[in-house]
C-alpha positions as CSV (number, residue, x, y, z in Angstrom):
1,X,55.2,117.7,98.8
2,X,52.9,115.2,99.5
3,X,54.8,112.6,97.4
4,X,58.1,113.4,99.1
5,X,56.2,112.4,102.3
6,X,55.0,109.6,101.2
7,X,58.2,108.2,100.0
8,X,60.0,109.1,103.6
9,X,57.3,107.0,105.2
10,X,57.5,104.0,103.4
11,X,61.4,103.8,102.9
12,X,62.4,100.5,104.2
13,X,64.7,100.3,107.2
14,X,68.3,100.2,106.5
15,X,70.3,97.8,107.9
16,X,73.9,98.9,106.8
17,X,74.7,101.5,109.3
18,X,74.1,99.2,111.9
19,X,76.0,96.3,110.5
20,X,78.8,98.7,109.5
21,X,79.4,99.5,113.5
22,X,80.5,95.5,113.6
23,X,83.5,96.6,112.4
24,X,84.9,99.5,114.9
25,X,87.7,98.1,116.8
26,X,86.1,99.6,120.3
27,X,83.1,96.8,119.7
28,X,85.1,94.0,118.7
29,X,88.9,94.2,120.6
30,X,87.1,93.9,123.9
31,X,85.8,90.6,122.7
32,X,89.2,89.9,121.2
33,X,90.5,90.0,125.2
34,X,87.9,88.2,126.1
35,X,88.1,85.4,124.4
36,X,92.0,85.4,124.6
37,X,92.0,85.4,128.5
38,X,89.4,81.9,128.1
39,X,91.6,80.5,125.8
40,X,95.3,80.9,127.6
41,X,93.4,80.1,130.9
42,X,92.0,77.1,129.6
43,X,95.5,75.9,128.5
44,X,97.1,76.6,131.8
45,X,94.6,74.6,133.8
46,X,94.2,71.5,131.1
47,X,98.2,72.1,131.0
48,X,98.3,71.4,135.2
49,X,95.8,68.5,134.6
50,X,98.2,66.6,132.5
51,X,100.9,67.4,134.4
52,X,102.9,63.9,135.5
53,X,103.4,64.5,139.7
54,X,106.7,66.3,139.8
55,X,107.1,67.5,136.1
56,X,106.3,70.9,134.2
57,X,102.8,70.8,133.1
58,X,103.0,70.8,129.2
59,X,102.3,73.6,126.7
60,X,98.5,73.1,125.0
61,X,97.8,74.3,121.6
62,X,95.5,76.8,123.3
63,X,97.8,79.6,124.2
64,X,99.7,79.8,120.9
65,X,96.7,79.9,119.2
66,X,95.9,83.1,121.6
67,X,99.5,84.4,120.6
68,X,99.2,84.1,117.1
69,X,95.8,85.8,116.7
70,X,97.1,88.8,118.7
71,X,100.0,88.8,116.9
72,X,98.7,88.8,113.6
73,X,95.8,90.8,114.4
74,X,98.5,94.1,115.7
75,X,100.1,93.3,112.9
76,X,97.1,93.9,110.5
77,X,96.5,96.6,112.5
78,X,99.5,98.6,112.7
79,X,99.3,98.2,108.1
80,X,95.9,99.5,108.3
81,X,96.8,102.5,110.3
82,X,99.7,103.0,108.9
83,X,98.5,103.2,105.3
84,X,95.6,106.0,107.0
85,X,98.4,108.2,108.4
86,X,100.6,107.8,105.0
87,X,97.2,109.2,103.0
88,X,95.6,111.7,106.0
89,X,99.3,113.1,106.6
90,X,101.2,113.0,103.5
91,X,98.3,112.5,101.2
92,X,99.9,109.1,99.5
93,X,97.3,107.4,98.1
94,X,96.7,105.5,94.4
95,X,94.7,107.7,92.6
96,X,94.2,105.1,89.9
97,X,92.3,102.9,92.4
98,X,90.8,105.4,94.8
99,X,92.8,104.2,97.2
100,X,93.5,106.3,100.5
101,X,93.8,103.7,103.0
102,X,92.7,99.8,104.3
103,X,89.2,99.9,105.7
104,X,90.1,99.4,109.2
105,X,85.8,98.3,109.1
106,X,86.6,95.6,106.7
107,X,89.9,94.8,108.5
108,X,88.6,94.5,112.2
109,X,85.9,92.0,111.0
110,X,87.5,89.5,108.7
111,X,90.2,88.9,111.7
112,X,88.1,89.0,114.4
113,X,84.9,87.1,113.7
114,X,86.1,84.2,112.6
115,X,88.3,83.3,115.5
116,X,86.0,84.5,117.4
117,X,83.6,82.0,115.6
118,X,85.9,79.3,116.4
119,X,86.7,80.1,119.6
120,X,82.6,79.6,120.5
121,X,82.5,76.3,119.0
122,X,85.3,74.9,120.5
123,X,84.7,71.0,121.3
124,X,82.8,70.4,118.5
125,X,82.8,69.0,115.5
126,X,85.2,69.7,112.7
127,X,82.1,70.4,110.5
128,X,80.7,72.7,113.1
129,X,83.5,74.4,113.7
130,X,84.2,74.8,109.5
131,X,80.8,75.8,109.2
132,X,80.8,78.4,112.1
133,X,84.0,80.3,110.5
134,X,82.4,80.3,107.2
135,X,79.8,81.9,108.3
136,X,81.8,84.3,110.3
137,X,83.8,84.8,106.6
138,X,80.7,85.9,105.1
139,X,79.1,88.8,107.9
140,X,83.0,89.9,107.6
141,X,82.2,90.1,104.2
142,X,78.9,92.1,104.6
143,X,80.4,94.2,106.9
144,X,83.0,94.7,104.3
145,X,80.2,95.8,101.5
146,X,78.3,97.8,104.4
147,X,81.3,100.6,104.2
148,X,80.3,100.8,100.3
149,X,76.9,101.3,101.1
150,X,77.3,103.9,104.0
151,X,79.9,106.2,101.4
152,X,82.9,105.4,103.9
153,X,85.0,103.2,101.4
154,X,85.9,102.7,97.6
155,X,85.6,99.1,97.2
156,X,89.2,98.6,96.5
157,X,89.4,99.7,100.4
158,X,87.3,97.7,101.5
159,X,88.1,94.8,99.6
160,X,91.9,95.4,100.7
161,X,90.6,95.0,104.6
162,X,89.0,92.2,103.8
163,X,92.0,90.1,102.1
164,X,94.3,91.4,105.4
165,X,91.6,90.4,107.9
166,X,91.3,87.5,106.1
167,X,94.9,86.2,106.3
168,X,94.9,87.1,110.1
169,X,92.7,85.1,110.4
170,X,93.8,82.1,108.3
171,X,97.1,82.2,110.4
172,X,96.0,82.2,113.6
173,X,93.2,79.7,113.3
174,X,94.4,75.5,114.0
175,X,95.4,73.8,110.3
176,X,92.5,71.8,111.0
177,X,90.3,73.2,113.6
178,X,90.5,69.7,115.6
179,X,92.8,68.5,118.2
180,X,94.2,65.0,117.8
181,X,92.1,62.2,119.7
182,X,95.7,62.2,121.8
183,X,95.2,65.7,122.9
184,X,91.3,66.3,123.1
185,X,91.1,66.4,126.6
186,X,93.2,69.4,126.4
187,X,91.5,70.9,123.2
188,X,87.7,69.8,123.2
189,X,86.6,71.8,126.0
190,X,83.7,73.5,125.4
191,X,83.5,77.1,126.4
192,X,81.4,77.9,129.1
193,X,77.6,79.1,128.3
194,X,77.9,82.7,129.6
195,X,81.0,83.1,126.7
196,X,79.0,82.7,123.5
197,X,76.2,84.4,125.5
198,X,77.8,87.2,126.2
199,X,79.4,87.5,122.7
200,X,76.2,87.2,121.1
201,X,74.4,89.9,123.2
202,X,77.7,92.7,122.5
203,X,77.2,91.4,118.7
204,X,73.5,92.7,118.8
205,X,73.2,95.9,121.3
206,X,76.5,97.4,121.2
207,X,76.2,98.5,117.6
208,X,72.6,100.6,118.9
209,X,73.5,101.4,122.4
210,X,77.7,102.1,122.0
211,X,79.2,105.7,121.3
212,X,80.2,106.8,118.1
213,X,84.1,105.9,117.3
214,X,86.4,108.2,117.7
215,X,89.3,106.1,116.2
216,X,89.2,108.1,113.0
217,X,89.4,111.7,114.8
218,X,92.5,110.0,116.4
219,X,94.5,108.8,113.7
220,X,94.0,112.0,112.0
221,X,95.2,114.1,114.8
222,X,98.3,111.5,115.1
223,X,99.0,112.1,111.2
224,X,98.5,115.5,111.5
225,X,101.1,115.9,114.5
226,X,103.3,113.4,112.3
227,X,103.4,115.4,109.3
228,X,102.8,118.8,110.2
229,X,100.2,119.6,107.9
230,X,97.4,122.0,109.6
231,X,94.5,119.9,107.6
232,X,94.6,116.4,106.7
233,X,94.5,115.4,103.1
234,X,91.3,114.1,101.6
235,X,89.9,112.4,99.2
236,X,88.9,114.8,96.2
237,X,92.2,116.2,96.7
238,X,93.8,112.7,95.8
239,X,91.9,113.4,92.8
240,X,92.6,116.6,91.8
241,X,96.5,116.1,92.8
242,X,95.8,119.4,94.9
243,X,98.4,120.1,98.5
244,X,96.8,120.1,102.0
245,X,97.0,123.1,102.6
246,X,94.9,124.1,99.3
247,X,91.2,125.6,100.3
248,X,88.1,123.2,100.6
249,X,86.4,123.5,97.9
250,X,82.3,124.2,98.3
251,X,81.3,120.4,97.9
252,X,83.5,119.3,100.6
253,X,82.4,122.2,102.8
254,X,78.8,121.9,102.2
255,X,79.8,117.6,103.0
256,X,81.3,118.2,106.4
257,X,78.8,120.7,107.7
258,X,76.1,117.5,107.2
259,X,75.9,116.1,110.3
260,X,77.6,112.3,110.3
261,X,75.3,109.2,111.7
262,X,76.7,107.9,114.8
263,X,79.5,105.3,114.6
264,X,79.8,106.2,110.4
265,X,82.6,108.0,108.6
266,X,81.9,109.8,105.7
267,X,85.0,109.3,103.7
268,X,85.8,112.8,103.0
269,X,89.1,112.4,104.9
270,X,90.0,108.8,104.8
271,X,87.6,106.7,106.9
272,X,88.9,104.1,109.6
């Protein structure tokens, strides 16, 4: 008794469950608008500032960079759900790999951060702004591991959100990060101070102060409204090859009357 003690006490402080929350979309697609409202309305006032008197004021490289990270990033999105609805709904998953859907966790971080890296370093130099998304790469990349490490991912999962964050990211981001010396009046403006401020700050309290995510319970209701199932599939039953409807079996009951950490999916349905 006293040993159990004892070891409770002196267990070191865990820091996965709170990087993990870095990935939930309701912490980072706020920051996502945020960033993309700077950047188009920096390009539409450097635009009017190199307008000629009496001509169009000229497209910057600003707000097609904005386009194609929103683009990409829906698009990433809209795979990740959809290969959570095909699993939770329909139960198609890859038993082979344990494989019941793209971290959304993994996902979310890889094509967020490191534009949103960029986006902070703006008017710098090229090696500044290399090594800012670099760095960015590797938290998405810890975030990525977290989801091993809090039971919500196999690591196939997570290492499938990672690769499609990742090329969301490597599309929407300049070939080469600079602007030419022709155009860096129009590119080399550095963001204001309350921007990386305030991105900093939502980085470090949101993930202890922000309600638990609810993103999961919604795509599972969507799949189950989709499919008609009354339960949604889960994971030992990917195993097992057993239907949705089949019983829980005592290990998955005795899992889902534990009480979930705030912010964490357990990955006995397939976590977002």
């Amino acid at each position: 008794m006293l040993s159990s003690v004892s070891s409770a006490t002196t267990a070191p402080f865990s820091i996965w469950p709170w990087l993990t929350r870095l990935g939930e979309a309701q912490i980072l697609l706020p920051l996502v608008l945020v960033a993309c409202l700077w950047l188009w309305r920096t390009s539409e006032r450097s635009g009017r500032d190199e307008a000629q008197p009496g001509a169009q004021a000229p497209f910057t490289q600003l707000a097609p960079v904005a386009r194609r990270w929103l683009f990409w990033l829906g698009a990433a999105a809209a795979l990740t759900t959809l290969s959570k609805l095909a699993f939770i709904g329909w139960g198609l998953g890859i038993e082979a790999l344990d494989f019941t859907g793209i971290s959304g966790h993994a996902m979310f971080a890889s094509a967020v951060l490191p534009m949103l890296a960029w986006t902070l370093v703006r008017g710098r130099s090229l090696r500044v702004q290399r090594g800012a998304v670099a760095l960015a790469f590797v938290l998405a990349a810890l975030i990525a591991y977290s989801r091993l490490k809090v039971g919500a991912h196999s690591s196939v999962e997570a290492w499938a959100g990672m690769l499609l964050g990742s090329g969301a990211s490597l599309l929407s981001l300049p070939r080469r990060m600079r602007v030419p010396s022709s155009s860096a009046s129009a590119l080399g403006q550095r963001p204001p101070a309350w921007l990386p401020a305030g991105v900093v700050a939502a980085l470090l309290l949101l993930p202890i102060g922000a309600p638990p995510s609810r993103s999961h319970d919604l795509v599972t209701q969507l799949a189950l409204q989709l499919s008609g199932q009354q339960r949604p599939f889960q994971r030992l039953q990917l195993k097992l090859h057993l239907p949705a409807h089949q019983q829980q079996l005592p290990g998955e009951m005795q899992q889902q009357q534990q009480a979930p950490q705030p912010g964490i999916a357990h990955g006995v349905t397939a976590p977002v």
